[in-house]
C-alpha positions in Angstrom: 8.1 5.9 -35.2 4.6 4.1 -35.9 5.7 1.2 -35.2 6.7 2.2 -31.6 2.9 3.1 -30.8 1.9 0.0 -30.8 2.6 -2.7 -28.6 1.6 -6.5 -28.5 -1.2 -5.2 -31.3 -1.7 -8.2 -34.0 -3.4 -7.1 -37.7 -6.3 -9.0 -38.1 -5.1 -8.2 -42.0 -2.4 -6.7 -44.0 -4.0 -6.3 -47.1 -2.5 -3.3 -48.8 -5.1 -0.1 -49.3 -3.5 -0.5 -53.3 -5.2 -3.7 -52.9 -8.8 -2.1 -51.7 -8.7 0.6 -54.3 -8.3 -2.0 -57.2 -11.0 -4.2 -55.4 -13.0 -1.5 -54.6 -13.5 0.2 -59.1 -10.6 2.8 -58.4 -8.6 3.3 -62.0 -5.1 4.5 -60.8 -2.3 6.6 -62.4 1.2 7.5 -61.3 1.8 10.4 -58.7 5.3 11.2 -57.6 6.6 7.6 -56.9 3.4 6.2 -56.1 0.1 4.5 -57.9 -3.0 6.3 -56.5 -6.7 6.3 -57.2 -7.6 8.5 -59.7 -11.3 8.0 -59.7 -14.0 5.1 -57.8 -16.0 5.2 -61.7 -19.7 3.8 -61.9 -20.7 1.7 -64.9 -20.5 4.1 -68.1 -19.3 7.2 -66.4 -16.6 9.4 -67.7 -14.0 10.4 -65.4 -15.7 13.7 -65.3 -18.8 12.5 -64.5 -16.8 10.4 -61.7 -15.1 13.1 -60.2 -18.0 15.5 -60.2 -20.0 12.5 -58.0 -17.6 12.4 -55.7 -17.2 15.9 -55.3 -20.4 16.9 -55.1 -21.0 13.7 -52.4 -18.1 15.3 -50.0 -19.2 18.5 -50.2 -22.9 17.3 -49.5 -22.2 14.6 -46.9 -18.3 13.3 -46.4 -15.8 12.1 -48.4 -12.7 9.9 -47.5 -9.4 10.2 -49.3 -6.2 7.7 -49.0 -3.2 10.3 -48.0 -0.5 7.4 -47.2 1.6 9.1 -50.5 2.0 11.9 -48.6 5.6 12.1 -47.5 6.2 12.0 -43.8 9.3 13.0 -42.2 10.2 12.9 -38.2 12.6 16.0 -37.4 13.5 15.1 -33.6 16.3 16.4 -31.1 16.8 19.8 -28.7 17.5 22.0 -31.8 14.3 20.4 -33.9 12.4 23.6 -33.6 14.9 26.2 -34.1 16.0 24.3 -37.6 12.1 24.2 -38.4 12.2 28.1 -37.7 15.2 28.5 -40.3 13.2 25.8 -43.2 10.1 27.4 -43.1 9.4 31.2 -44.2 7.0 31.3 -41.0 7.0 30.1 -37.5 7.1 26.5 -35.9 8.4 27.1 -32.1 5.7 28.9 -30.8 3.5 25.6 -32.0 2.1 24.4 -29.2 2.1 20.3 -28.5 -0.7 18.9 -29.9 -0.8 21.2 -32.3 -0.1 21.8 -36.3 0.5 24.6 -38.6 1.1 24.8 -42.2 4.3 26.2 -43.5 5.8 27.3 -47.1 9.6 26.5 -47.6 11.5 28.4 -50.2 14.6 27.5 -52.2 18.1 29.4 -51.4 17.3 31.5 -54.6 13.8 32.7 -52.7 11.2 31.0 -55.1 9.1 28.5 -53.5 9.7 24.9 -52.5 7.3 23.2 -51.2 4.3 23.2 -48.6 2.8 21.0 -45.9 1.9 20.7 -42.7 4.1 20.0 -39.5 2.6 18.6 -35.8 4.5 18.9 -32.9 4.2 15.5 -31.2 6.8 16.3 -27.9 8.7 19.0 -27.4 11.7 18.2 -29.5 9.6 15.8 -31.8 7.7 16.8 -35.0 5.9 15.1 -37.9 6.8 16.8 -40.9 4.1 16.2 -44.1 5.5 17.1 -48.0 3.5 16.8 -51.4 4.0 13.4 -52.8 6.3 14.2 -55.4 8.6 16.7 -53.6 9.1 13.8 -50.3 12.7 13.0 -51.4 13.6 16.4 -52.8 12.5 18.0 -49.5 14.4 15.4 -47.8 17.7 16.0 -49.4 17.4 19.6 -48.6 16.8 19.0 -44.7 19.9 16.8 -44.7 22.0 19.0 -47.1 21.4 22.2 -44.5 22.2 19.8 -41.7 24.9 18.4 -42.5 27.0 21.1 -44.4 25.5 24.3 -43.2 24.3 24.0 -39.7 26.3 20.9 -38.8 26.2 22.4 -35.1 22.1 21.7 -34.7 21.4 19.0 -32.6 18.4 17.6 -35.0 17.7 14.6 -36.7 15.4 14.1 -39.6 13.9 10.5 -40.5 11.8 9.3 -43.6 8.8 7.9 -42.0 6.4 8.4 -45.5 6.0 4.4 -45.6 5.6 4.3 -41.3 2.3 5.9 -41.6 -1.1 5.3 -43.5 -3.7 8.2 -43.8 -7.2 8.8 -44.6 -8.4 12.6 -44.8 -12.2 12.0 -44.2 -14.0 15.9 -44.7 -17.3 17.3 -45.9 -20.5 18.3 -43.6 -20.7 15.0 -41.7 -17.2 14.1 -41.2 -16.8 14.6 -37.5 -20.0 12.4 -37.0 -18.6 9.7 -38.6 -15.0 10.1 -36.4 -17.2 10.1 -33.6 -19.0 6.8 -34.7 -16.0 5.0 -34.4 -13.1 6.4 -32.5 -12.8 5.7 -29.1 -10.4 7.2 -26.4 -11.1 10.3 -27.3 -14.0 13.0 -28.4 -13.7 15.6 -31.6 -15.8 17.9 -31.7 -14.8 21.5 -31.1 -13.4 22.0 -27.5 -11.3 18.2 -27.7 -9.8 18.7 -31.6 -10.1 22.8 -32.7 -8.9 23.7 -36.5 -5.4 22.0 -36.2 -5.3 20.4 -33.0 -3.9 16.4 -32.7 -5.4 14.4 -30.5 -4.7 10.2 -30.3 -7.4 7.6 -30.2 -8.3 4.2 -31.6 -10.4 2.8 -34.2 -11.4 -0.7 -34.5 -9.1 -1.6 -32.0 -5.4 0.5 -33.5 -4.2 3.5 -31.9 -4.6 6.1 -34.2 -3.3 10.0 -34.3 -6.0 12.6 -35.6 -5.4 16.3 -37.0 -7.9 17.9 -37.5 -6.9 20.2 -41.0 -8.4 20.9 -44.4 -7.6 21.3 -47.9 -10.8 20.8 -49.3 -12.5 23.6 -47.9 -14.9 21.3 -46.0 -14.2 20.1 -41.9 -11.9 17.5 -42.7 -9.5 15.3 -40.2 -6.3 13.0 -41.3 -6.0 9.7 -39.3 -2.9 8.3 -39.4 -2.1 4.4 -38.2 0.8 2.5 -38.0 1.0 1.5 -42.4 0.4 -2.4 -41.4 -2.8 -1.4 -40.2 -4.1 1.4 -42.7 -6.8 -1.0 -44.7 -8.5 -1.9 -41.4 -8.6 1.6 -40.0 -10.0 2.7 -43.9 -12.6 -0.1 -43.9 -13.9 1.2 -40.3 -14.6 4.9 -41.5 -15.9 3.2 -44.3 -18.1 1.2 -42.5 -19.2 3.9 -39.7 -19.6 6.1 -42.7 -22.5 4.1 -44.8 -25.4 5.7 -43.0 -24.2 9.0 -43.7 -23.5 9.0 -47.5 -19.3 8.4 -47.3 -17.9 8.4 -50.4 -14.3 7.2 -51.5 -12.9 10.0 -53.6 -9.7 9.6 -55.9 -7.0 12.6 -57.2 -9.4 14.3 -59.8 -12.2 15.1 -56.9 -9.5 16.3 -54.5 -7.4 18.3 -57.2 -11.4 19.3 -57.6 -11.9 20.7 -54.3 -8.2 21.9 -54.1 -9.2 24.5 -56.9 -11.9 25.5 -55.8 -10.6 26.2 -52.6 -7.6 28.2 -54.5 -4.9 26.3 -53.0 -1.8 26.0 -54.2 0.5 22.7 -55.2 2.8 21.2 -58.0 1.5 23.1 -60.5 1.9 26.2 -59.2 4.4 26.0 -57.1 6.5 24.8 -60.2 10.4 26.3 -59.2 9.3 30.0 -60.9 6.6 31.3 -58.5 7.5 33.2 -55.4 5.6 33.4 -52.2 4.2 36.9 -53.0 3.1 35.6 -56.6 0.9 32.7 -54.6 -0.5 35.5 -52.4 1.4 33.6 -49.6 3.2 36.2 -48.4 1.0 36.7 -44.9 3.7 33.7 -44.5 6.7 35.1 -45.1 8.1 36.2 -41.4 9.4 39.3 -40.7 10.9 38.3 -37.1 13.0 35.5 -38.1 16.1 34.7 -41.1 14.9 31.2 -43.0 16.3 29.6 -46.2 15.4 32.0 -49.1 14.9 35.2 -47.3 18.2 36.7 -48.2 17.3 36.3 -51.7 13.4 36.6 -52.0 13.5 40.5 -52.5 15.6 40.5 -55.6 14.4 43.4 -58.1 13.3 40.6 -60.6 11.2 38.9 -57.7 9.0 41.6 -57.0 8.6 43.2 -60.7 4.6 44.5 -60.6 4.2 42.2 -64.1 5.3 38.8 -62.4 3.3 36.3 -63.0 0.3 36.0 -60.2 -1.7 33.2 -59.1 -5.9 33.9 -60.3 -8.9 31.9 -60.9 -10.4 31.2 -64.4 -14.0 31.2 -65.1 -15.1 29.9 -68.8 -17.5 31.9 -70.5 -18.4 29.5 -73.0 -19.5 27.1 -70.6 -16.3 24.2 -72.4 -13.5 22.9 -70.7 -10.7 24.3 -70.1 -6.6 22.8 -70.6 -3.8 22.7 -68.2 -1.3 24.6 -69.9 -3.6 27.0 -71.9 -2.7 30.6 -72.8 -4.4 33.7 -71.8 -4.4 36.3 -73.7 -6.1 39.8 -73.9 -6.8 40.0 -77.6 -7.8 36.4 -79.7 -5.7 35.7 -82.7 -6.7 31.8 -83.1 -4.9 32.6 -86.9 -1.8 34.0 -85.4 -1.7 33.4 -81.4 0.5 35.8 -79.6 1.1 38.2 -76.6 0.8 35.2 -73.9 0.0 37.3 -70.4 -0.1 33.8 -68.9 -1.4 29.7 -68.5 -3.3 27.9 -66.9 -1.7 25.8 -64.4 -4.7 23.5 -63.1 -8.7 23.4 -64.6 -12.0 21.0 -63.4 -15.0 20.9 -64.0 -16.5 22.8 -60.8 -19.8 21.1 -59.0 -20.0 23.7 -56.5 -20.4 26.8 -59.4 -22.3 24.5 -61.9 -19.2 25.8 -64.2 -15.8 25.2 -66.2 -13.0 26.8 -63.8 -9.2 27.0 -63.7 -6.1 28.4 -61.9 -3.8 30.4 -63.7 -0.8 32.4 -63.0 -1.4 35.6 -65.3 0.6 39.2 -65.5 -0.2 41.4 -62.8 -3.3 38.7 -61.9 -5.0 40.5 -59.2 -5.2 44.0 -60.5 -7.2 42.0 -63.1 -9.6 40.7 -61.2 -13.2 41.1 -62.7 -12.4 41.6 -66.3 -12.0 39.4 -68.7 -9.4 37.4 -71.5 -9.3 34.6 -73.7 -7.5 31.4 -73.5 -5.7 30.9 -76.4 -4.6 27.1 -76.7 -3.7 26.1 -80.3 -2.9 22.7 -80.1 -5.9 21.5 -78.8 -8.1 24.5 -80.5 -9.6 26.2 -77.9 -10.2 29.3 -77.7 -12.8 31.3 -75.7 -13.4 34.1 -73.5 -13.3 33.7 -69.5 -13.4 35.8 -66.9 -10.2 36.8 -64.3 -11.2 36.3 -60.6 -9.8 35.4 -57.4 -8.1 32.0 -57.1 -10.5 31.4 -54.2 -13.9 30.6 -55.9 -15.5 28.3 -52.7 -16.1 29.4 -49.3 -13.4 32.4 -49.0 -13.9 33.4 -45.6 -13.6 29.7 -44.2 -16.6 29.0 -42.8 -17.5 25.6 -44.0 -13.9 24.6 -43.1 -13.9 25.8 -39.1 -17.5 24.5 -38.4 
């Protein structure tokens, strides 16, 4: 556990980050269980206009993010590898130490569950990470399997979510900054490679480092003990001032998250499968997990499922989550839904209105073009079908 790490170590403070946001302009909203900022708003902005800032300032400089929601659960003991291997659709006991990888859990009935990432800490001691609102669902399921299905597992799992605070600092200058002000250890390259751990301090609390992205930029999660999370955030802050840091909220990162085409809540909403998310490359074909017994149902791989795609607006408006698309426009009599949109942002990076969407037979569509059809707001308009991964496909913004 945190707490564990470290030692005779006093807080100088124990302020909660809630309290910094508030202090610091951030208007909150609920997410999962949790209050978190939604945007860090100027005088007279809109929250577009906020979340397009502090979008555009990650992707031009760095951008820090509070991650503490994110829930955390320790999975410990000899058999805590092989029961990762049966959760997730993909590998965990060939992780290394020091290392993480990001994994895709299905339900029993094969339609997705949930995703995050998982370190291995020790040998037979790993640091599971869930979405926010899916920490005590996730939970349950680890302890239901445990208990009633594999009771013979030598494995404990632990809810650490409130043991840990976590920044994810990314964008252009984001190791500089780490480098500013961690001590005990370097990052660049050779030290902390694309989802490698390494453990350090800064401003005087031992802190744990992986180096993973979301956003599409170089990004890094530093985790403290939860006591000590304000102090630790106020040090990247400060070490980040000469380089343009910005504090982002939820409607710049869900920002960069569809632009980046990844997936979460929205999509992953208890009807998609792995193949409809184009996450398939993670479905392993050496291994049994939960789910795979059931994933290849005739109804699950139908060629008119539902498929994830990106949304481009032609009319240059914004779009709705929730939205129809549709092949012909009927505004008068709306019908023939093909699909919805599922998430939508204004997008800095492409100067233009995007959205995901999970459409009929999505990526065999790629390159033409629909309408959305959304009568209860009126809007309707043409867009254009693409890939769901509009910024930086190949990566290379995010491996340096």
């Amino acid at each position: 556990l945190a707490a564990e790490r470290f030692g005779d170590l006093k807080p100088e403070r124990l302020t909660p980050m809630h309290d910094w946001h508030i202090d610091n302009g951030a208007t909150m909203y609920a997410a999962g269980l949790w209050y978190r900022p939604m945007i860090y708003g100027l005088a007279g902005e809109t929250v577009e206009q906020a979340y397009v800032r502090e979008t555009a300032a990650t992707r031009e400089s760095a951008g820090i993010v509070d991650v503490s929601t994110l829930g955390k659960i320790a999975v410990q003991g000899p058999d805590a590898a092989e029961f990762l291997d049966r959760v997730y659709t993909n590998m965990f006991s060939t992780l290394a130490v020091g290392k993480a990888r990001y994994g895709l859990m299905l339900r029993e009935d094969g339609l997705a569950f949930d995703d995050g990432t998982t370190w291995r800490l020790g040998e037979q001691d790993f640091l599971m990470t869930t979405t926010t609102a899916n920490a005590g669902k996730v939970m349950q399921h680890l302890e239901y399997f445990l208990d009633v299905i594999w009771p013979e597992l030598k494995v404990t799992v632990t809810s650490v979510t409130d043991e840990w605070a976590g920044a994810a600092i990314g964008g252009p200058k984001a190791r500089a900054i780490l480098a500013a002000c961690v001590k005990g250890t370097a990052v660049d390259n050779a030290a902390l490679p694309f989802m490698g751990i390494v453990q350090g301090e800064i401003a005087g609390v031992p802190v744990m480092i992986c180096r993973l992205s979301f956003s599409g930029e170089m990004a890094f999660e530093v985790y403290s003990g939860a006591g000590y999370g304000t102090r630790v955030w106020e040090a990247l802050i400060e070490a980040g001032k000469p380089f343009g840091l910005v504090a982002y909220g939820l409607e710049a990162l869900g920002t960069m998250r569809i632009e980046k085409g990844h997936v979460t809540g929205a999509e992953i909403d208890g009807r998609t499968t792995a193949r409809d998310l184009h996450l398939d490359w993670m479905l392993s074909k050496k291994k049994p997990f939960i789910g795979s017994a059931m994933m290849d149902r005739e109804g699950l791989i139908a060629p008119d499922r539902l498929e994830l795609v990106g949304l481009i607006a032609l009319d240059n408006r914004a779009l709705n989550g929730g939205g129809h698309i549709v092949e012909e426009l009927d505004a008068a009599n709306p019908h023939d839904s093909i699909g919805h949109i599922t998430a939508c942002c204004y997008s800095p990076a492409l100067g233009k209105y995007i959205a995901l969407a999970l459409v009929k037979g999505g990526k065999g569509r790629h390159g033409t073009r629909a309408f959305v059809s959304d009568p209860l707001r009126n809007r309707f308009g043409p867009v254009e079908i693409v890939s769901n991964h509009f910024y930086d496909p190949d990566g290379s913004r995010m491996h340096g």
